[in-house]
N, C-alpha and C positions, 0 to 999 in steps of 0.2 A: 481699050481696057488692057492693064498689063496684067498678064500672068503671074502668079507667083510660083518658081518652080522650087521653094524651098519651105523650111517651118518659118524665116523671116521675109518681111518684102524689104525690096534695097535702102528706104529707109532706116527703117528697123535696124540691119545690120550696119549701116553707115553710123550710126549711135551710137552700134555695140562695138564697133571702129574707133571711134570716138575715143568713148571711155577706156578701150584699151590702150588707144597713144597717152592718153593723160596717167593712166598708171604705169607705163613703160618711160617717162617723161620724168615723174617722179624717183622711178627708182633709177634715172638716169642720173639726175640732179643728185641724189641721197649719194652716187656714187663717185661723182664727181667731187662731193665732199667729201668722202672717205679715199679717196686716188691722193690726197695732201698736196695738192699742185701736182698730179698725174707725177707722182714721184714712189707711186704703190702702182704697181705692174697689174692685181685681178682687178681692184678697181677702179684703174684707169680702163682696162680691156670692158670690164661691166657697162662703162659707162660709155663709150663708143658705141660695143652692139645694142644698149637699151636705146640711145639716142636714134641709131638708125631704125631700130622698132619702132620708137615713135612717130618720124616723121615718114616712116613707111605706113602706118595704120590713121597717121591723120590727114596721108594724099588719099587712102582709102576715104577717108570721111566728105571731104570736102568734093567728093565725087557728086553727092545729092545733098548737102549739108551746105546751106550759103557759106562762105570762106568767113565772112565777119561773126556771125553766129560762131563755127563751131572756135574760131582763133579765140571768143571771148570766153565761149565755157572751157576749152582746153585751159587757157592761161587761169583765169578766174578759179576753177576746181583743182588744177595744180598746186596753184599758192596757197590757197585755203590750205589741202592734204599735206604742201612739203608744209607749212605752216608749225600743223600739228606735229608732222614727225620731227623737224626742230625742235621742236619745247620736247617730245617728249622722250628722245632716244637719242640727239644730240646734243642735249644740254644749254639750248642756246635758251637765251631769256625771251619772255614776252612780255610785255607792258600796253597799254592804251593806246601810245598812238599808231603802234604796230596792228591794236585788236582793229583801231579805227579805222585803218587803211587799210585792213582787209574787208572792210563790211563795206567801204566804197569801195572796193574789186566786185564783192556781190552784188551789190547795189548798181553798177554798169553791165554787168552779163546780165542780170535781171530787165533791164530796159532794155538795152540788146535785142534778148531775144522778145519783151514784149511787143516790140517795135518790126518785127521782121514776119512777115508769112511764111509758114511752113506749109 
């Protein structure tokens, strides 16, 4: 039996790992487009240290999180959120075959992980 020596057990916090690469991931990308070709100096810098956030907190994940699972909700809940934050704070358009192709991104993390044993 494994002990839990905290308020989460290593699951739990692998998730909450997770979730934080995918939001550091995001505001990595958001900034990446605000850097104009890394030719704006904070966020080109923003976007560096988000990105090593990220993939510092989704080696954290993938500690007890099979790799294909959490690879598919990181990218899949990424593109959904920069999705939205395109249309609604960068001005970029959306239309159908962009909604469409994000509901098949959903629609694969969702078999994904139904397909996988946690």
């Amino acid at each position: 039996m494994e002990r839990n020596s905290g308020p989460l057990s290593a699951e739990s916090a692998s998730w909450l790992y997770l979730i934080l690469a995918i939001l550091f991931e995001v505001g990595g990308t958001t900034s990446l487009k605000m850097s104009d070709g890394f030719t704006k100096v904070l966020p080109t810098i923003s976007t560096v240290v988000l990105y090593l956030l990220t993939f510092l907190f989704l080696g954290f994940a993938v500690k007890k999180i099979d790799l294909s699972v959490a690879y598919a909700v990181w990218s899949g809940i990424g593109i959904i959120i920069l999705a939205l934050v395109s249309f609604l704070f960068l001005n970029e358009k959306m239309n159908l075959i962009k909604i469409m192709g994000i509901l098949f991104i959903i629609g694969g993390v969702v078999i994904v992980n139904l397909t996988t044993k946690h």
